[in-house]
mmCIF file of the N, C-alpha and C atoms, coordinates in Angstrom:
data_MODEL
# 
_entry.id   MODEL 
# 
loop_
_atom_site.group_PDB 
_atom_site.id 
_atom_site.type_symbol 
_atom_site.label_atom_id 
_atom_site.label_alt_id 
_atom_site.label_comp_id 
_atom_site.label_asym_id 
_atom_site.label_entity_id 
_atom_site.label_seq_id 
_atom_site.pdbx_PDB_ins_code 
_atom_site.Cartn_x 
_atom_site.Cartn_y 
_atom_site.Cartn_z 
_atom_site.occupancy 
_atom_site.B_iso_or_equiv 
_atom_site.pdbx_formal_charge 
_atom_site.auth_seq_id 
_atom_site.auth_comp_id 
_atom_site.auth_asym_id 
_atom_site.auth_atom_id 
_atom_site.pdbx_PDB_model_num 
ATOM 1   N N  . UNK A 1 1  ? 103.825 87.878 125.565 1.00 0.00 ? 1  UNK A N  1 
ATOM 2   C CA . UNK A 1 1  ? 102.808 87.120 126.282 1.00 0.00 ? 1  UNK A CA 1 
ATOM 3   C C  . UNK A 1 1  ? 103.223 87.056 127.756 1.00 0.00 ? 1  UNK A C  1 
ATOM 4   N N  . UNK A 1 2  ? 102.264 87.584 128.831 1.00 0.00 ? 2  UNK A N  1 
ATOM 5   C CA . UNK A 1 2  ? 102.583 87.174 130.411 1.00 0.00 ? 2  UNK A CA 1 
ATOM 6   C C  . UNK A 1 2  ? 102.018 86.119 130.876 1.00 0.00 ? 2  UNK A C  1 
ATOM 7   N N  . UNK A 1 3  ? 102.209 86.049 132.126 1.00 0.00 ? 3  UNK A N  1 
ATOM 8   C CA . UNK A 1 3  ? 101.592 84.730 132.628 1.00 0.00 ? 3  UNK A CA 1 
ATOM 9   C C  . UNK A 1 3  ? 100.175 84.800 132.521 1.00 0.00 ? 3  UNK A C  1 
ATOM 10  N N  . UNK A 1 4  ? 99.409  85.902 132.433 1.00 0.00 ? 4  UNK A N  1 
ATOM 11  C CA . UNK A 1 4  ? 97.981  86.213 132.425 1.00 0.00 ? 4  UNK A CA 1 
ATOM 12  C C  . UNK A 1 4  ? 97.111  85.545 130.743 1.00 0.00 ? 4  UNK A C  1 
ATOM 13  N N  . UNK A 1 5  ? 98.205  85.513 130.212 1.00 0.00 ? 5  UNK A N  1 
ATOM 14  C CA . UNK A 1 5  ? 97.655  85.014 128.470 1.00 0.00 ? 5  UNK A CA 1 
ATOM 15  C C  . UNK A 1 5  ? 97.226  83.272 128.463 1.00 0.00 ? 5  UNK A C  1 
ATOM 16  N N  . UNK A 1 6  ? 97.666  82.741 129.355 1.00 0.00 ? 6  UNK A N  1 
ATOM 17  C CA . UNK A 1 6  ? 97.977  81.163 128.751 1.00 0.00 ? 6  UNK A CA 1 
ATOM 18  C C  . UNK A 1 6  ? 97.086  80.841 130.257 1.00 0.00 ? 6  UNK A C  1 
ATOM 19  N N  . UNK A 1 7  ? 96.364  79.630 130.166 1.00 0.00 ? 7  UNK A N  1 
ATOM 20  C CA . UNK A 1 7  ? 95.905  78.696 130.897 1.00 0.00 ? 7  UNK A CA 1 
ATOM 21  C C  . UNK A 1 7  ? 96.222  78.129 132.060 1.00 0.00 ? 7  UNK A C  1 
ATOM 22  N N  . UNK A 1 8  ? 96.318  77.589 132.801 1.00 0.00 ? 8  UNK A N  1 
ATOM 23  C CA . UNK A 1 8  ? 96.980  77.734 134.147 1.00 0.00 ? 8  UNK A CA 1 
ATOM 24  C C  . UNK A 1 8  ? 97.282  75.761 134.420 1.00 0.00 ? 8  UNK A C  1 
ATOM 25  N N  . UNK A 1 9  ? 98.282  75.664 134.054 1.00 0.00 ? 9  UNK A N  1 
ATOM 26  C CA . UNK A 1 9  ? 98.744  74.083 134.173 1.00 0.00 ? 9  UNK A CA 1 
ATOM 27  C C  . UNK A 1 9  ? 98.025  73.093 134.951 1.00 0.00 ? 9  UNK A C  1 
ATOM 28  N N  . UNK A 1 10 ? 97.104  72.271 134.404 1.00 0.00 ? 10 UNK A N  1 
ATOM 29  C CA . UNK A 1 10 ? 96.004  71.218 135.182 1.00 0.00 ? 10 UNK A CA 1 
ATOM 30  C C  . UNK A 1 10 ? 95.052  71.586 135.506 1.00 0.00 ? 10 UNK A C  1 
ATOM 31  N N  . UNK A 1 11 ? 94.408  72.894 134.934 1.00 0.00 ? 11 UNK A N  1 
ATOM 32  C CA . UNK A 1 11 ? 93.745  73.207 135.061 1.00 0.00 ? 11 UNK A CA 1 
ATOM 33  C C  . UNK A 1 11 ? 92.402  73.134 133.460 1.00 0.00 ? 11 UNK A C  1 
ATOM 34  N N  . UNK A 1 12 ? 92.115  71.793 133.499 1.00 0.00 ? 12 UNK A N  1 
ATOM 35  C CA . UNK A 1 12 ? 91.597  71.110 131.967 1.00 0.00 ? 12 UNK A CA 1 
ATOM 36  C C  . UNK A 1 12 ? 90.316  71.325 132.082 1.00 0.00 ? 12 UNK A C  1 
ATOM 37  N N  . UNK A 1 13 ? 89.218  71.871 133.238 1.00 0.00 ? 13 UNK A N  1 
ATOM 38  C CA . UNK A 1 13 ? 87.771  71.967 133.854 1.00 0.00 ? 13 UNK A CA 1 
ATOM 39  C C  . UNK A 1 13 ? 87.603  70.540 133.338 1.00 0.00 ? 13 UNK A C  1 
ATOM 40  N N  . UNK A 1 14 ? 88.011  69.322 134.045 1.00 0.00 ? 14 UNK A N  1 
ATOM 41  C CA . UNK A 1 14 ? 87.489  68.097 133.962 1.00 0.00 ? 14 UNK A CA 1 
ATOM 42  C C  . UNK A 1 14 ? 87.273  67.927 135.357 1.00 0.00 ? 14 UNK A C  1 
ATOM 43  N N  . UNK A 1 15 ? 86.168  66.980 135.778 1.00 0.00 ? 15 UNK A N  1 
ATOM 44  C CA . UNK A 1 15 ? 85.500  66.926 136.917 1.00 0.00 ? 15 UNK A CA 1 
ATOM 45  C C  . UNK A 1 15 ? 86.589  65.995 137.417 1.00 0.00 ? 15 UNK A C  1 
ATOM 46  N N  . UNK A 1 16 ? 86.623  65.810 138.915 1.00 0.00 ? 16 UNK A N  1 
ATOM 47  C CA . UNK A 1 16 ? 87.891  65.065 139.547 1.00 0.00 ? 16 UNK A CA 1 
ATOM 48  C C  . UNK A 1 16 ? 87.667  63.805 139.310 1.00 0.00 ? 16 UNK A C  1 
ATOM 49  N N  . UNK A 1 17 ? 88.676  62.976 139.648 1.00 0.00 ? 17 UNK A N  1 
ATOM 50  C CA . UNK A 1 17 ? 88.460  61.451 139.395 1.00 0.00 ? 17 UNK A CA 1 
ATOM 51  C C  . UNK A 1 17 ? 87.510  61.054 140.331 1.00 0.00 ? 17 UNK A C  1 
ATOM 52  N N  . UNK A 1 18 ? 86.816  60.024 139.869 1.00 0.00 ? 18 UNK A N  1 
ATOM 53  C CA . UNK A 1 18 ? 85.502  59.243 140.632 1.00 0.00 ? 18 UNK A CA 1 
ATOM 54  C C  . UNK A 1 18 ? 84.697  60.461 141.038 1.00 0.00 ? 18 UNK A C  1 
ATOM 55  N N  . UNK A 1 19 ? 84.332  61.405 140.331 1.00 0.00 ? 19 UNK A N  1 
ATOM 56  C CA . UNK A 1 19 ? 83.348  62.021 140.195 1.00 0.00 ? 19 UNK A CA 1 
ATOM 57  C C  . UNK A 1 19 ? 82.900  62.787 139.055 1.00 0.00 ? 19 UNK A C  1 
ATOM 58  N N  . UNK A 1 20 ? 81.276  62.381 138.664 1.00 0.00 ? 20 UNK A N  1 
ATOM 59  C CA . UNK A 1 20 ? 80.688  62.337 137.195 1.00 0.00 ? 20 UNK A CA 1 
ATOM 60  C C  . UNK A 1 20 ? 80.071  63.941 137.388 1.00 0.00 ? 20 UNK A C  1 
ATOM 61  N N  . UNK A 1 21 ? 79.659  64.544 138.542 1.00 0.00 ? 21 UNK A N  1 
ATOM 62  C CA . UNK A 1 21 ? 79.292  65.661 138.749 1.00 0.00 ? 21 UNK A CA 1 
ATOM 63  C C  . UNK A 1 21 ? 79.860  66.882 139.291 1.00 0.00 ? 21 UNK A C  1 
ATOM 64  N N  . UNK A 1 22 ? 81.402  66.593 139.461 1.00 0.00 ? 22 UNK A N  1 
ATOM 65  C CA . UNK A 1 22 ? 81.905  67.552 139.180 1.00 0.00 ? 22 UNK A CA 1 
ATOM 66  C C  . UNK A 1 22 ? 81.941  68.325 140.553 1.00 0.00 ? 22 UNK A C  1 
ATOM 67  N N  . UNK A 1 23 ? 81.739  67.952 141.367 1.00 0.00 ? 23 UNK A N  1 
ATOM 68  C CA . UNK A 1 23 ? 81.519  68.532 143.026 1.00 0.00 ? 23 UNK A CA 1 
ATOM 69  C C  . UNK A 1 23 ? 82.619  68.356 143.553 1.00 0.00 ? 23 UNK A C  1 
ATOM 70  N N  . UNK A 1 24 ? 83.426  67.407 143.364 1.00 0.00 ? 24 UNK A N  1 
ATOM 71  C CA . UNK A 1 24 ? 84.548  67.721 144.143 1.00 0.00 ? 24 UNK A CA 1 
ATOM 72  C C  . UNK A 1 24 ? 84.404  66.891 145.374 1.00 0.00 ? 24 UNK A C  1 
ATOM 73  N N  . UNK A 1 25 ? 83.383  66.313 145.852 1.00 0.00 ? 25 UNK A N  1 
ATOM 74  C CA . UNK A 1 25 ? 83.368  65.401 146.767 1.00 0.00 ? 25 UNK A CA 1 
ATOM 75  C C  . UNK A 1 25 ? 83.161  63.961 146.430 1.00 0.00 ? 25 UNK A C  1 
ATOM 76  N N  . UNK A 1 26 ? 83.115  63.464 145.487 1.00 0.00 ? 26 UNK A N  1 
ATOM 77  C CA . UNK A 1 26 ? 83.811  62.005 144.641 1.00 0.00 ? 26 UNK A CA 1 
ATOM 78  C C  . UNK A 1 26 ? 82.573  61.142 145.261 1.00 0.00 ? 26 UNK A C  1 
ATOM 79  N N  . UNK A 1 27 ? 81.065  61.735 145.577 1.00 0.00 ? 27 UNK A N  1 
ATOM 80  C CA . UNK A 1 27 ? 80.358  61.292 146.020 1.00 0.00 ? 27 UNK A CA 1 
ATOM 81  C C  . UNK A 1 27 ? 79.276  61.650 145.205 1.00 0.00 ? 27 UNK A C  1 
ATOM 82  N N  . UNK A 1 28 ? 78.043  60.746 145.209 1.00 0.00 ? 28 UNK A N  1 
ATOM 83  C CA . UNK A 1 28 ? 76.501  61.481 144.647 1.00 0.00 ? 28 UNK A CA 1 
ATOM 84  C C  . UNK A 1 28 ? 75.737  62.113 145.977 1.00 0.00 ? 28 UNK A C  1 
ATOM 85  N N  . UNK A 1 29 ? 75.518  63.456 145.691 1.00 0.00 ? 29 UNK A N  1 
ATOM 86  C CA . UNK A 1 29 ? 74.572  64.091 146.577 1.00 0.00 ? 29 UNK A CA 1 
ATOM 87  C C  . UNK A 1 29 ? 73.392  63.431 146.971 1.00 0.00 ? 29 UNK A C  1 
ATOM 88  N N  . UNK A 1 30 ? 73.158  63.218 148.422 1.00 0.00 ? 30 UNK A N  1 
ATOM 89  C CA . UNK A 1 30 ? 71.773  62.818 148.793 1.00 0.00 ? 30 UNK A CA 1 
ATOM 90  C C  . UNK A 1 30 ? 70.508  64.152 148.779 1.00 0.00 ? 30 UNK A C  1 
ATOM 91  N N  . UNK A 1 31 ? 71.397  65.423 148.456 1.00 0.00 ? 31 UNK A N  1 
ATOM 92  C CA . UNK A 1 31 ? 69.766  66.320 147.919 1.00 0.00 ? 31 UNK A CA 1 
ATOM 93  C C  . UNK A 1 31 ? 70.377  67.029 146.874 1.00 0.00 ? 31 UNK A C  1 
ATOM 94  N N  . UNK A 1 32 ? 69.252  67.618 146.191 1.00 0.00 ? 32 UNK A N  1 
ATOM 95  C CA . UNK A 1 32 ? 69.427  68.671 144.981 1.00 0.00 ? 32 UNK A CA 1 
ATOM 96  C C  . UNK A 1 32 ? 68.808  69.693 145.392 1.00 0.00 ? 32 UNK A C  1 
ATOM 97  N N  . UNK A 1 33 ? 69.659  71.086 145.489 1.00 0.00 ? 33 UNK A N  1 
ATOM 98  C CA . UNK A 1 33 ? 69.013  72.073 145.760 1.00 0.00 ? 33 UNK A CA 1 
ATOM 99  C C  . UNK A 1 33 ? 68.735  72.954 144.617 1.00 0.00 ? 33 UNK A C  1 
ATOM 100 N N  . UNK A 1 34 ? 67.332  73.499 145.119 1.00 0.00 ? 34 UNK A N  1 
ATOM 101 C CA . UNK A 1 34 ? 66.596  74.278 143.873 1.00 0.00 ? 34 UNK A CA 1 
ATOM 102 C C  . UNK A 1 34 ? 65.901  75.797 144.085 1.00 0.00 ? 34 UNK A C  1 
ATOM 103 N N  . UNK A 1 35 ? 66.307  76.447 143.587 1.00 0.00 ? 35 UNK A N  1 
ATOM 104 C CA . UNK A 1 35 ? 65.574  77.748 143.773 1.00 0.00 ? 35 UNK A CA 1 
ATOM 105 C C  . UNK A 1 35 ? 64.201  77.716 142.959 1.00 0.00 ? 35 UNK A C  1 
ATOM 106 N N  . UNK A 1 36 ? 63.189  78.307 144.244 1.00 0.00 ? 36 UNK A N  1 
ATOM 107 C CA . UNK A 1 36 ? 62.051  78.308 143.694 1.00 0.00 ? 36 UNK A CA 1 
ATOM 108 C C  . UNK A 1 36 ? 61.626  79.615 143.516 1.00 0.00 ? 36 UNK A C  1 
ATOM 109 N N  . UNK A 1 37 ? 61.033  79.604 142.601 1.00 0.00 ? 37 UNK A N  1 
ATOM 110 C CA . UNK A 1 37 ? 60.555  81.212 142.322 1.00 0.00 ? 37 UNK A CA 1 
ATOM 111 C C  . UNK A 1 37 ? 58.940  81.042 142.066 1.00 0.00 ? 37 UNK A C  1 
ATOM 112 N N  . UNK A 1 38 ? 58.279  81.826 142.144 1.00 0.00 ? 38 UNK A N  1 
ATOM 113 C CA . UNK A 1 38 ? 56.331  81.896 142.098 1.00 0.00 ? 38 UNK A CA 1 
ATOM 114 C C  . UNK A 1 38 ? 55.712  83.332 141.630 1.00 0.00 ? 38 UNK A C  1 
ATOM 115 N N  . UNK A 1 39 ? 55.634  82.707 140.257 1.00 0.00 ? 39 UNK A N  1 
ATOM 116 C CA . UNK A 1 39 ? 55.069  83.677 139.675 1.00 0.00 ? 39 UNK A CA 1 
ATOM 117 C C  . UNK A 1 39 ? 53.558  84.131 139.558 1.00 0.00 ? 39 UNK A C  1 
ATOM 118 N N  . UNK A 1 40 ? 52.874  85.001 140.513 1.00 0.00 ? 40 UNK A N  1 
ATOM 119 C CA . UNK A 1 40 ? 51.268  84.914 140.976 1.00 0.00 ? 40 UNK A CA 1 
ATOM 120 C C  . UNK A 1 40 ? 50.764  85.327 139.490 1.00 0.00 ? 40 UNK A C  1 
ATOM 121 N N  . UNK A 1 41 ? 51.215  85.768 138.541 1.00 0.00 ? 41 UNK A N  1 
ATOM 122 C CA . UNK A 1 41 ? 50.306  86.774 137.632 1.00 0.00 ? 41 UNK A CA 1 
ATOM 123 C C  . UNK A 1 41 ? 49.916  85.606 137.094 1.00 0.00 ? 41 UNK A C  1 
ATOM 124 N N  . UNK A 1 42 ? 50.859  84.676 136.914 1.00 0.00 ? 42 UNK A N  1 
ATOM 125 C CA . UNK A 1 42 ? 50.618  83.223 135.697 1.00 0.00 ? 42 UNK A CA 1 
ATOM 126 C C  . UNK A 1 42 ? 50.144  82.188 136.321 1.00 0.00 ? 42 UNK A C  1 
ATOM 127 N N  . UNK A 1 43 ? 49.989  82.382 138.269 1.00 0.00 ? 43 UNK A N  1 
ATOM 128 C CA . UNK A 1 43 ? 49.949  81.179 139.014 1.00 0.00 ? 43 UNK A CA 1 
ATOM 129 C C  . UNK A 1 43 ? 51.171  80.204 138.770 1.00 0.00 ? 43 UNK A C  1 
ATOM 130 N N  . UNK A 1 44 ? 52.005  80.713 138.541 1.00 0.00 ? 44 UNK A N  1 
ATOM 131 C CA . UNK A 1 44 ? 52.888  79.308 138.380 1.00 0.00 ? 44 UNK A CA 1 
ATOM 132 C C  . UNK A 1 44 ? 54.371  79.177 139.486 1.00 0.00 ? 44 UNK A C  1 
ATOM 133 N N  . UNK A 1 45 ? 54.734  78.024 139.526 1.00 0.00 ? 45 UNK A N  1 
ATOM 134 C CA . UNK A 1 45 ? 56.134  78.134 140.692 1.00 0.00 ? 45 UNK A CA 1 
ATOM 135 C C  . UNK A 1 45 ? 57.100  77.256 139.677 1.00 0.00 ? 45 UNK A C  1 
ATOM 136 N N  . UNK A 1 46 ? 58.433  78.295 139.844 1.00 0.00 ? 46 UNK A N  1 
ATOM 137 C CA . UNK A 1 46 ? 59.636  77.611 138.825 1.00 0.00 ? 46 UNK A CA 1 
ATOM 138 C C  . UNK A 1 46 ? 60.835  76.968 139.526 1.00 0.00 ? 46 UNK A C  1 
ATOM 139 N N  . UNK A 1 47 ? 61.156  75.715 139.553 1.00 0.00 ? 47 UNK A N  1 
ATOM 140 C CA . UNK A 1 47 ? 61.935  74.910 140.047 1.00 0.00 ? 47 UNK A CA 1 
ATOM 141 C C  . UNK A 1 47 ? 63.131  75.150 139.102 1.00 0.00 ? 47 UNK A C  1 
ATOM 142 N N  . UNK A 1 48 ? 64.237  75.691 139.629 1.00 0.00 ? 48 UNK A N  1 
ATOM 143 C CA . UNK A 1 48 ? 65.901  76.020 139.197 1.00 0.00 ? 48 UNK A CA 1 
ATOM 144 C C  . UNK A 1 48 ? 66.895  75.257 140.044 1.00 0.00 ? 48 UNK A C  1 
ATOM 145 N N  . UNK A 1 49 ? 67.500  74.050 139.079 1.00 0.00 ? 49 UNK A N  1 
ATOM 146 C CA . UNK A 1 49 ? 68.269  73.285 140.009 1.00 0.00 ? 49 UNK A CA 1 
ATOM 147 C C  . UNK A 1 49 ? 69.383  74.163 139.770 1.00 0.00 ? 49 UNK A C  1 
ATOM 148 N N  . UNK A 1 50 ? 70.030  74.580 141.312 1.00 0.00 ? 50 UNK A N  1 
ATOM 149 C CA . UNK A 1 50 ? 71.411  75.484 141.744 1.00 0.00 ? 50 UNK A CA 1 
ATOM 150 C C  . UNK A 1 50 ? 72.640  74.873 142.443 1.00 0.00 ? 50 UNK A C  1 
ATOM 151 N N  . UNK A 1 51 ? 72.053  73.316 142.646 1.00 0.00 ? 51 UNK A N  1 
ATOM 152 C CA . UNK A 1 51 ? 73.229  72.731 143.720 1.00 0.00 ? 51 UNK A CA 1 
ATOM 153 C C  . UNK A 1 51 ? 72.779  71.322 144.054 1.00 0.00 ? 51 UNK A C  1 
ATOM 154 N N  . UNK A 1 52 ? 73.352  71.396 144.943 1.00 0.00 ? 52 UNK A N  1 
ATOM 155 C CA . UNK A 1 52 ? 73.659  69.777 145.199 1.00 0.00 ? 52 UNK A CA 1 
ATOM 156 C C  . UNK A 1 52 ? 73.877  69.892 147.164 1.00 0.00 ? 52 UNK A C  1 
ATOM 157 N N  . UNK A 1 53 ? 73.199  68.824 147.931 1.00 0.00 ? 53 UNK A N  1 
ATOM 158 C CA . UNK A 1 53 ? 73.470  68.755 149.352 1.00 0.00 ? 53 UNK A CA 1 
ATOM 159 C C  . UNK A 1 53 ? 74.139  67.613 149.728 1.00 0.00 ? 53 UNK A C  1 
ATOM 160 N N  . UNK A 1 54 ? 75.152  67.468 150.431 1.00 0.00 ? 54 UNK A N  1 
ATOM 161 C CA . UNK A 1 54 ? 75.420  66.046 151.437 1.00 0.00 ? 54 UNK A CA 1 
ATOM 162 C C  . UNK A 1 54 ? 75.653  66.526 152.285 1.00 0.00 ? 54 UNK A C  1 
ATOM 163 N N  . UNK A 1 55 ? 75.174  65.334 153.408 1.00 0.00 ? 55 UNK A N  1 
ATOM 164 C CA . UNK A 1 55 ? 75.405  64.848 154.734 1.00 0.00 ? 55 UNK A CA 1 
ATOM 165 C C  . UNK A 1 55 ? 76.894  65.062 155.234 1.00 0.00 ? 55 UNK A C  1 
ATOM 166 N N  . UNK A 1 56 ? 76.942  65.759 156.531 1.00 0.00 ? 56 UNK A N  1 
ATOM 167 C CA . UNK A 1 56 ? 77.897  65.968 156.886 1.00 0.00 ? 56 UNK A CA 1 
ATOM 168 C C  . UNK A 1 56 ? 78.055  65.222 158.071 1.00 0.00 ? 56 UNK A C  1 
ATOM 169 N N  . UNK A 1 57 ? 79.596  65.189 158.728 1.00 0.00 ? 57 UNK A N  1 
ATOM 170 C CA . UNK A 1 57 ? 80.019  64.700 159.810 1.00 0.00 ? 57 UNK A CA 1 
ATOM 171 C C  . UNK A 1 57 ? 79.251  65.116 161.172 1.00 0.00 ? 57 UNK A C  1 
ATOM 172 N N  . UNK A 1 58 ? 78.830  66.098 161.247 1.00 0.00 ? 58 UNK A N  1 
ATOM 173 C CA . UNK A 1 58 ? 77.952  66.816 162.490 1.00 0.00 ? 58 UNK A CA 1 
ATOM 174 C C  . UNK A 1 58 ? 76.559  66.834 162.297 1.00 0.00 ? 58 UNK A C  1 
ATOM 175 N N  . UNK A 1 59 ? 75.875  65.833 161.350 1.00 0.00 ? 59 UNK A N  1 
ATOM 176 C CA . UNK A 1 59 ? 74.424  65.359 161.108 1.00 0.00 ? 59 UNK A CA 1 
ATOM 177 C C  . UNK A 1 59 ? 73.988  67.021 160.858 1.00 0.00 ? 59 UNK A C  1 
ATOM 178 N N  . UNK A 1 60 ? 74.917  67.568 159.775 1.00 0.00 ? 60 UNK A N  1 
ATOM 179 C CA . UNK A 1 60 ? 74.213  69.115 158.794 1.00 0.00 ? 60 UNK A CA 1 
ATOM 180 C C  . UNK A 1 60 ? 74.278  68.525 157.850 1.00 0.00 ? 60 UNK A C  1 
ATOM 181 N N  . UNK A 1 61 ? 73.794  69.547 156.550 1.00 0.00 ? 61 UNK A N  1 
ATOM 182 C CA . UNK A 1 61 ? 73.979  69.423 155.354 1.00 0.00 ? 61 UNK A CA 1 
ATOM 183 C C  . UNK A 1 61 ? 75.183  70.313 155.139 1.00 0.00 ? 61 UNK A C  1 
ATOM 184 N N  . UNK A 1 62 ? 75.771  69.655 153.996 1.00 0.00 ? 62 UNK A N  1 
ATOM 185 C CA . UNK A 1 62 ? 76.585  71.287 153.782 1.00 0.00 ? 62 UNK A CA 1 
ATOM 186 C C  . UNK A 1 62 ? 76.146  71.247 152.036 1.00 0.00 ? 62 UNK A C  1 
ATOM 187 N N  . UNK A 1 63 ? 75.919  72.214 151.789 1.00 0.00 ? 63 UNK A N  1 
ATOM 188 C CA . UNK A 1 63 ? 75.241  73.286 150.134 1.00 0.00 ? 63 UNK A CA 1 
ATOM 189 C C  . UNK A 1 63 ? 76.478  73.459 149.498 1.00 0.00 ? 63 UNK A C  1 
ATOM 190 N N  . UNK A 1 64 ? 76.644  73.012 148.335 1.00 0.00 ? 64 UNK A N  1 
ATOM 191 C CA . UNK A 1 64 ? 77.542  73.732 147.361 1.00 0.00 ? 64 UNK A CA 1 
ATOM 192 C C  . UNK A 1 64 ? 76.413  74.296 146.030 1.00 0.00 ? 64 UNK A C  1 
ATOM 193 N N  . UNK A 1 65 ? 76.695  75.560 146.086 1.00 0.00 ? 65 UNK A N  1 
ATOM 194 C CA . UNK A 1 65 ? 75.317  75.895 145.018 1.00 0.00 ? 65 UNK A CA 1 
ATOM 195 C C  . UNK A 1 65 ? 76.768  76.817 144.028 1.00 0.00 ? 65 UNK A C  1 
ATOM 196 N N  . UNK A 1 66 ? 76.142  76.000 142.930 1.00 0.00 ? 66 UNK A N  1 
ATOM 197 C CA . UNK A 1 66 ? 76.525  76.728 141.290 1.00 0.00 ? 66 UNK A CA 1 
ATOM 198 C C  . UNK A 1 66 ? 75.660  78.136 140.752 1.00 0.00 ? 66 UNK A C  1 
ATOM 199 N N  . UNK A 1 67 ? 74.752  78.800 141.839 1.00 0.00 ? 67 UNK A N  1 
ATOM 200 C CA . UNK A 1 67 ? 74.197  79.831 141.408 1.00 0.00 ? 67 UNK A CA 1 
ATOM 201 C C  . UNK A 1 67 ? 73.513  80.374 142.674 1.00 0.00 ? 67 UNK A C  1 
ATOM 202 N N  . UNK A 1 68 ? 73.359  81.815 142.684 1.00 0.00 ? 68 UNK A N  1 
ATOM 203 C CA . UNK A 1 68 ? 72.575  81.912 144.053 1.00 0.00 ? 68 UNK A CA 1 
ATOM 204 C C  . UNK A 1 68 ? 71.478  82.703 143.336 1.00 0.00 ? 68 UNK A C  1 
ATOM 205 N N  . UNK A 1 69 ? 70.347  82.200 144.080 1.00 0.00 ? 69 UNK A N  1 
ATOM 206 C CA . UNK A 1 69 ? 69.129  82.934 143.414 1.00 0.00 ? 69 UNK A CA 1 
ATOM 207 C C  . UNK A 1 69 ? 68.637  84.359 143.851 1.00 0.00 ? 69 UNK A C  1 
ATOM 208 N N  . UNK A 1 70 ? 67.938  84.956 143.499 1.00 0.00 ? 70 UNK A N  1 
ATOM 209 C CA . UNK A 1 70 ? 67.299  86.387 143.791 1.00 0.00 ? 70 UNK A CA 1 
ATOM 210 C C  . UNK A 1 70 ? 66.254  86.618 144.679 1.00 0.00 ? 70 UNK A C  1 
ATOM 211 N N  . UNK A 1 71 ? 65.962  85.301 144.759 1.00 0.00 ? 71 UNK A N  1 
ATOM 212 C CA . UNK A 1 71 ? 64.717  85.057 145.717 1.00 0.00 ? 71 UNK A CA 1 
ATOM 213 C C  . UNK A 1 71 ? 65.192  84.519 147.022 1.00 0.00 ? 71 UNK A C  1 
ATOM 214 N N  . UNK A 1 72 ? 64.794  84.458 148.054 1.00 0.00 ? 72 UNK A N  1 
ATOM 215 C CA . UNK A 1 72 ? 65.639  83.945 149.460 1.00 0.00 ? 72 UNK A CA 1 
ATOM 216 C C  . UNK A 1 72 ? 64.792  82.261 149.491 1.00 0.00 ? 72 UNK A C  1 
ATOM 217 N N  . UNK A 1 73 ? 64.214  81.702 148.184 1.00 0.00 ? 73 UNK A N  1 
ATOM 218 C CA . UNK A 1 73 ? 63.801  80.726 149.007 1.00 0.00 ? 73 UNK A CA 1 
ATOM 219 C C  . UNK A 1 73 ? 64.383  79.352 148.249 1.00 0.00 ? 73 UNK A C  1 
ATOM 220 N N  . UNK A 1 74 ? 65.266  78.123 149.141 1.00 0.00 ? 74 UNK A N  1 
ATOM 221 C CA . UNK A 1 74 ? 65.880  76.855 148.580 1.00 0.00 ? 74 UNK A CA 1 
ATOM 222 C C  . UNK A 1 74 ? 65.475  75.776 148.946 1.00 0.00 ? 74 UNK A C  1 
ATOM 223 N N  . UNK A 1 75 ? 64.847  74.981 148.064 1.00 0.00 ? 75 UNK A N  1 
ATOM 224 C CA . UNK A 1 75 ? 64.465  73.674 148.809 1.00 0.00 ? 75 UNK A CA 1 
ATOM 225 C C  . UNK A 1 75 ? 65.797  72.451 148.033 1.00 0.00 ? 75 UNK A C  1 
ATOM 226 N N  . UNK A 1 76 ? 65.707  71.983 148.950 1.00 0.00 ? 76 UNK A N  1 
ATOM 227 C CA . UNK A 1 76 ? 66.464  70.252 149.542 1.00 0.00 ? 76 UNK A CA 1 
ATOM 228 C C  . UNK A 1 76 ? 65.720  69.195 149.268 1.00 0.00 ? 76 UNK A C  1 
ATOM 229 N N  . UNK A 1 77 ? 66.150  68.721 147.893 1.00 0.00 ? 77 UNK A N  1 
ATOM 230 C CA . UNK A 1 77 ? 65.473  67.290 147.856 1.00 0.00 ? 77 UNK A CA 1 
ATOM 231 C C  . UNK A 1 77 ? 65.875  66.169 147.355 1.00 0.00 ? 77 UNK A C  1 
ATOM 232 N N  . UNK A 1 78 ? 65.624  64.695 148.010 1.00 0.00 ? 78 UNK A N  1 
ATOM 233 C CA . UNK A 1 78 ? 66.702  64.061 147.319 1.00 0.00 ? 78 UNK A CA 1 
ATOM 234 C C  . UNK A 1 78 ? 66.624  63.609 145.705 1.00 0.00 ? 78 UNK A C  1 
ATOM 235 N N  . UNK A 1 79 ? 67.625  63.172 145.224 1.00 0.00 ? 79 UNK A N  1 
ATOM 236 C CA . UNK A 1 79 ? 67.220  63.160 143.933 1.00 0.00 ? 79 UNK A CA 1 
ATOM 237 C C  . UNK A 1 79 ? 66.708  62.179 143.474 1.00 0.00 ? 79 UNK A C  1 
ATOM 238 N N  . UNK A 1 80 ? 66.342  62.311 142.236 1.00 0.00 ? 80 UNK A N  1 
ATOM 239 C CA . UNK A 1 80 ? 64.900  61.725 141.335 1.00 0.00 ? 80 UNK A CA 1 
ATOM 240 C C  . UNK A 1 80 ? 66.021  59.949 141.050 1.00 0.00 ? 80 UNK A C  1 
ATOM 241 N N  . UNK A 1 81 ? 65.558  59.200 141.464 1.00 0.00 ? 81 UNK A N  1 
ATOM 242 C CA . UNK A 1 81 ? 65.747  57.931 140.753 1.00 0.00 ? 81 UNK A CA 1 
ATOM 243 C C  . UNK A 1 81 ? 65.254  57.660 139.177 1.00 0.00 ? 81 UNK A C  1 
ATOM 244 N N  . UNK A 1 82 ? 66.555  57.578 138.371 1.00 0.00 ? 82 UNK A N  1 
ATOM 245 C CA . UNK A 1 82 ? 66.638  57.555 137.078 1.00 0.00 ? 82 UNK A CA 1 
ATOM 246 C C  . UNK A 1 82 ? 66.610  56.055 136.360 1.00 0.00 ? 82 UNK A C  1 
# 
C-alpha cells in the first residue's frame, strides 16, 4: 500500500465549524447563484442552483460556484426565506 491508497489525515468532507453549508466562509451567503438555461422548443427556462455569493471587502461579490454551467448565463439572488 502507498501513500496514494489511504485517505489523507482530516480530511473527513465535513463542512468547517460554524458552517452548515460547507463554503468555507462560516457565513450564510447573501446570494445564490444559478445557472439558467431556456429551452425555446418547450418554452421553458431551468433554474440550476451552482453557488453561493457574499459581499466582499471592496463592495464586489465574490462567487464560489460548485459547478460551471454550459451556458454563459448566472443570476445572483438572495436567498429564499425559509
Amino acid at each position: 500500500m502507498d501513500k496514494y491508497d489511504k485517505p489523507r489525515e482530516g480530511n473527513d468532507n465535513k463542512p468547517r465549524e460554524g458552517n452548515e453549508k460547507g463554503t468555507g466562509t462560516g457565513k450564510q451567503p447573501e446570494y445564490v447563484a444559478y445557472a439558467v438555461t431556456e429551452d425555446p422548443k418547450k418554452g421553458k427556462t431551468f433554474w440550476t442552483r451552482i453557488g453561493a455569493g457574499f459581499k466582499n471587502k471592496e463592495d464586489g461579490i465574490t462567487v464560489l460556484l460548485n459547478a460551471l454551467p454550459a451556458n454563459p448565463k448566472i443570476v445572483l439572488l438572495p436567498p429564499r426565506e425559509e
